[in-house]
N, C-alpha and C positions, 0 to 999 in steps of 0.2 A: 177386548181384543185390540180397538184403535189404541187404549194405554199403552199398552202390553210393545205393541208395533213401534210409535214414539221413544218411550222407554229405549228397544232396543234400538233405534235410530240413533238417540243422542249417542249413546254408548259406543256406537261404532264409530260415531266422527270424533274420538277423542284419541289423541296421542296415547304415549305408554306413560307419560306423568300427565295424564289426566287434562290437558290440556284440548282449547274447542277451537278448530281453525276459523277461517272467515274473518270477514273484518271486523265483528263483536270480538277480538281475542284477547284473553284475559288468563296472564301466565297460571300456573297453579302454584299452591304451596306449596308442594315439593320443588318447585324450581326456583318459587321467589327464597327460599331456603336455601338452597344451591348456592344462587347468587349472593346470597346474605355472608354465607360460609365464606366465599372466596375473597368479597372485599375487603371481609374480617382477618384473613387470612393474611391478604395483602399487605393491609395497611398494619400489622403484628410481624409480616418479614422486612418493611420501610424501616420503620422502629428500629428491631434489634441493628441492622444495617446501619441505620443514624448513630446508635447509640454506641455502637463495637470502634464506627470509624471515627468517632471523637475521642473515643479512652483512648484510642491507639495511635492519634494525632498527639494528644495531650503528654501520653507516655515517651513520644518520643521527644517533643517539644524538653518535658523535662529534665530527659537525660542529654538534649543538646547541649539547652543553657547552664547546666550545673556541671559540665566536662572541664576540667582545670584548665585547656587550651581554648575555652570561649571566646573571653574577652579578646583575644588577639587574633582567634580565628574570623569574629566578625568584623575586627578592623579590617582585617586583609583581604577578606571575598564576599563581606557584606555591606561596602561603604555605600553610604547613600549620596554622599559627595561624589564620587567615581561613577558611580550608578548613573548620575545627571550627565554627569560629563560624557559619559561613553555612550549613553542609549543613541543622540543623533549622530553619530558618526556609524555607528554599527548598523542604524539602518539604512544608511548612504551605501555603506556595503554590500548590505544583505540586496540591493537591488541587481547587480551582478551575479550573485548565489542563484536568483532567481530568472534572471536570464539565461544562466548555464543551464538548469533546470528546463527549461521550457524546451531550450534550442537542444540538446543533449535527450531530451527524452525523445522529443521525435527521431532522430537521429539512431538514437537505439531502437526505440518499433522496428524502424525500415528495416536496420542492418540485421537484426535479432529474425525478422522474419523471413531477409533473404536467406541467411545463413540455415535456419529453420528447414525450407524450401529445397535447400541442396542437400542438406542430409538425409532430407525422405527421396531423395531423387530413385526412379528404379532402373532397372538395365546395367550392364555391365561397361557400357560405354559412358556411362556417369559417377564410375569409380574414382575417378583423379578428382571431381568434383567433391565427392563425399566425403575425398579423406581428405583434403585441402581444409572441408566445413566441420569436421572431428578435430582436426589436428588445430586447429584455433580454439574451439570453444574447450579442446582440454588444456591447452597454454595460459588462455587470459580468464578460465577461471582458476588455476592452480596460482598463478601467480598475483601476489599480494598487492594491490590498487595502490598503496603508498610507494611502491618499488616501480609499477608500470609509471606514474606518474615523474617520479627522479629523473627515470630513464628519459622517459617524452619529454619534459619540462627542460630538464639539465642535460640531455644527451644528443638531442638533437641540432638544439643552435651551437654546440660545440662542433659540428660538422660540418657546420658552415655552408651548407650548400645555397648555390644559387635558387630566388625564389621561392625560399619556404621563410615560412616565417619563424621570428624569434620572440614570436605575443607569446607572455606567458597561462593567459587567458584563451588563446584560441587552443597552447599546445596541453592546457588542462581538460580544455571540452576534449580535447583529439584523445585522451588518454580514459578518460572519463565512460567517453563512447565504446571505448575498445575493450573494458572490462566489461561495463554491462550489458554491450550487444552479446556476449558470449551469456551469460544467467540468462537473459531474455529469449534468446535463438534457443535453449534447451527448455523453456517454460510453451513457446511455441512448439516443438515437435513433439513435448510431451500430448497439447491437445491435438494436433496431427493426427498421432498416430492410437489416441485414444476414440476417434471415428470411426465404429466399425465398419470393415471391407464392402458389407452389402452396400451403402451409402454410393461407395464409389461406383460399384458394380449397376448398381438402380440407374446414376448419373450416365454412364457409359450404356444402360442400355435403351436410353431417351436419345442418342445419336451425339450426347456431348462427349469430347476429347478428353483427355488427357488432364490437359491444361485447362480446358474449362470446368471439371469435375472439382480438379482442385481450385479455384477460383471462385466457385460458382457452389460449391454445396459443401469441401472437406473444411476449405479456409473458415467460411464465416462459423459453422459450429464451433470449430475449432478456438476461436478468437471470444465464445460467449462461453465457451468454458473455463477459459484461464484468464475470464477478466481480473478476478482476485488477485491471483500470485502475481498479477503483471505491475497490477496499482502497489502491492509489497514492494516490489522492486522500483519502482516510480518513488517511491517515501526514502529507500534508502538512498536512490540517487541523489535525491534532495538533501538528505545530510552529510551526504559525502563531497556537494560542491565547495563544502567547506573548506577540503584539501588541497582546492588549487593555488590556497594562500601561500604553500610551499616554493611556488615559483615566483613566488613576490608580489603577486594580481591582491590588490587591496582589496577583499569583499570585506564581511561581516567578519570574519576571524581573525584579518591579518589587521584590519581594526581595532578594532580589542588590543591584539600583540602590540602595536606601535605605542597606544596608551598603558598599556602594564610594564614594554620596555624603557618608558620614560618617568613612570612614577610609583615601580616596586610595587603596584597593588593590584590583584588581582581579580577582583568588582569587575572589570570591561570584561573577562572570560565567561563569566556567571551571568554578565547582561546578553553574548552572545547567545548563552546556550538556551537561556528562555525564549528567545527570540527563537532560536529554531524548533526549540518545542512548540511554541506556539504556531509555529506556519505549517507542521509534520501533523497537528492534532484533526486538523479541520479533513486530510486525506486520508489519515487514519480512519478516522470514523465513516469517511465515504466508503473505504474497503469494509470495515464492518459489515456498512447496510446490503452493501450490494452481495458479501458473502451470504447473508442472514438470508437477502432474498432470492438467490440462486439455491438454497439450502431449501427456504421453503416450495421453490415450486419443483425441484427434487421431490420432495415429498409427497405432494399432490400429483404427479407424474407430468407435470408440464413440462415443457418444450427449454432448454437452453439453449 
């Protein structure tokens, strides 16, 4: 009978794959199999992935170099003399790109969130408000960011007015702000108004306002929801500072142009654009993680 008791002892402290807890634990076969499967697995989907993205490297490779406009194509946008030349200057540039960027992103938060802010306004005495904050962000997203920019850049110091300036650098950040506080302002009322109402209601009936509900419990959800599309739009603002070369502002672009319009070759454009792949790659990939990880704790039901 004492066997018999043991026996069914061990038996009940075991997992469903056979496995004994406690600190003696010792996985089972079935699981050390499991694991076996999957690393085998793994390391056989690595492979074909290594193997597929080098034929498909090579195949293109060999249809570049044997295309009859090779040889002249790689004079002209793959000089490695032009290359030297142009890389320190385009990064002298790119230090203004990234200025615009810094100063033009905060810039957009704010306005993207005021504007945000006045759109969910309620009450019928905050209608002049509403459509004031609709009738912009449907103007300066409909309208093309190369045409806002002409306008600001080229439109403005033609008017000559007292005290405004005629920086083609300040009046690119001003044009810059004015398109993507309007994408921004609609990325926030999207998570606004995707808070449901109890949230508010709960807020309001703790003895908080109006304005502390929203400040104090709609805002912050709201702002860990859209952190993604906000960083998208943060990546594009960054390749777009590239266009305030149009008003003459030397960054990384208008770099380049000065060396291609002095010596017909086109290497300094191709050294720009690595250059900004390479600085877009590192917030790319941050929006990734932070998508991947707002995804998974979606999944596990935690908290955004």
């Amino acid at each position: 009978m004492t066997v018999m008791k043991e026996e069914s002892g061990e038996d009940s402290g075991k997992d469903c794959d056979g496995d004994m807890p406690g600190d003696g634990y010792t996985p089972s076969r079935r699981r050390l199999e499991r694991e076996r499967f999957r690393r085998a697995r793994a390391r056989r989907a690595t492979a074909v992935a290594a193997l597929s993205t080098l034929v498909t490297g090579v195949l293109l490779y060999l249809v570049v170099v044997n295309a009859p406009g090779w040889p002249r194509t790689k004079e002209t946008f793959f000089s490695a003399r032009y290359a030297r030349e142009a890389l320190p200057k385009v990064l002298d540039g790119l230090w203004l790109n990234v200025r615009l960027l810094l100063i033009c992103g905060v810039a957009v938060l704010i306005l993207g969130m005021l504007i945000a802010i006045a759109r969910t306004l309620r009450g019928p005495v905050f209608f002049p408000l509403r459509a004031l904050a609709a009738a912009y962000t449907d103007f300066f997203r409909g309208l093309p960011l190369i045409i806002n920019l002409m306008i600001v850049v080229l439109g403005v110091p033609a008017l000559r007015l007292q005290g405004v300036t005629v920086d083609p650098v300040l009046l690119g950040g001003t044009a810059l702000t004015l398109t993507y506080s309007a994408y921004v302002a609609e990325v926030f009322r999207a998570g606004i108004e995707s808070i449901h109402p109890s949230q508010r209601a709960a807020a309001r009936s703790l003895g908080l306002t109006n304005r502390q509900a929203l400040r104090h419990v709609v805002l912050p959800q709201a702002v860990r929801r859209q952190v993604p599309p906000l960083l998208n739009d943060l990546v594009s603002l960054q390749k777009d500072t590239g266009l305030v070369s149009i008003g003459g502002a030397v960054d990384a672009v208008r770099a380049a142009d000065i060396i291609v319009g002095r010596s017909l070759n086109y290497t300094p454009y191709i050294v720009a654009g690595l250059v900004f792949v390479a600085l877009t790659i590192p917030m790319t990939r941050l929006t990734d993680w932070v998508t991947a990880r707002m995804d998974r704790q979606r999944a596990q039901g935690g908290s955004l």
